[in-house]
Each structure stands twice: as structure tokens, then as C-alpha cells.
C-alpha positions, 0 to 999 in steps of 0.5 A: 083786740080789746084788753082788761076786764073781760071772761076767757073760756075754753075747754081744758084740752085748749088751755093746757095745749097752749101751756095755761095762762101767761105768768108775766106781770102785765098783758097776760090777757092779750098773750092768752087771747092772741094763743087761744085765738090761733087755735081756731073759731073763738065765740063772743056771747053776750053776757056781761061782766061787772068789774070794779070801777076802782082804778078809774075811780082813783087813777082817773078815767083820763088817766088811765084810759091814755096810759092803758091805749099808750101800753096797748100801741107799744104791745102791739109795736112788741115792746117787751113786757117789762118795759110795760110793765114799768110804764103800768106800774109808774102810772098806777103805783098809787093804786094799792089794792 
């Protein structure tokens, strides 16, 4: 599963019958995607998002490609959100946008 940066569509029935979108402070995409996904089928299309290089451009690629694979190991080992939360915060606190 991948993380970050990508389009979530379904059909309104599916949204409301897993209770919307997460609101938790970091991760939401992954706890939406993982709920919507035991529901049945997901389709993939290929069309392409474009989304602002800005954290990478100011936080660094290395950075923040390590920081975001550390978070994603520790999601899937459920540490809890707010442990995440704080690790994303540390590393991007320099981020203001």
C-alpha cells in the first residue's frame, strides 16, 4: 500500500457506510484506503495526479523519504497514531505551509 499524495474515489453509499474520512492527524489515507478496500473490488485508473514538490523541496528527498518509510514500517507494526504523529511533526516542523 502505498501513501501520500494520491485520489480516493467512491460512491457515497461507501463513504458514508465506513463513517467518512478519518479525522486523525496523520495516516488518515492509509485507515480510509485499508476500510474502503475491505468493502470489495478497488479499481486503479491511470490517470495522474500532479501535487506540490514543497516538502521534498524544503525537508529534502532523503529526508523525508526515510522519515515517511520509518512512519509507514511503524504503521503497519500499529504503533499508534500519535506516536506517528509526533515523529511526522519532529521531522516536518520546519514545513510551514
Amino acid at each position: 500500500m502505498r501513501f501520500g499524495d494520491h485520489g480516493f474515489f467512491c460512491r457515497r453509499g461507501r463513504f458514508d457506510e465506513i463513517g467518512g474520512f478519518p479525522e486523525i492527524p496523520l495516516m488518515e489515507d492509509a485507515e480510509f484506503f485499508g476500510k474502503l478496500r475491505r468493502l470489495g473490488r478497488i479499481a486503479i485508473i491511470p490517470s495522474r495526479l500532479i501535487s506540490s514538490p514543497r516538502r521534498y523541496e524544503r525537508i529534502g528527498p532523503w529526508r523525508l523519504t526515510l522519515t515517511y518509510g520509518l512512519i509507514a514500517l511503524l504503521y503497519l507494526l500499529r504503533v499508534p497514531i500519535p506516536v506517528l504523529a509526533r515523529i511526522y511533526g519532529r521531522t516536518c516542523a520546519q514545513l510551514k505551509v
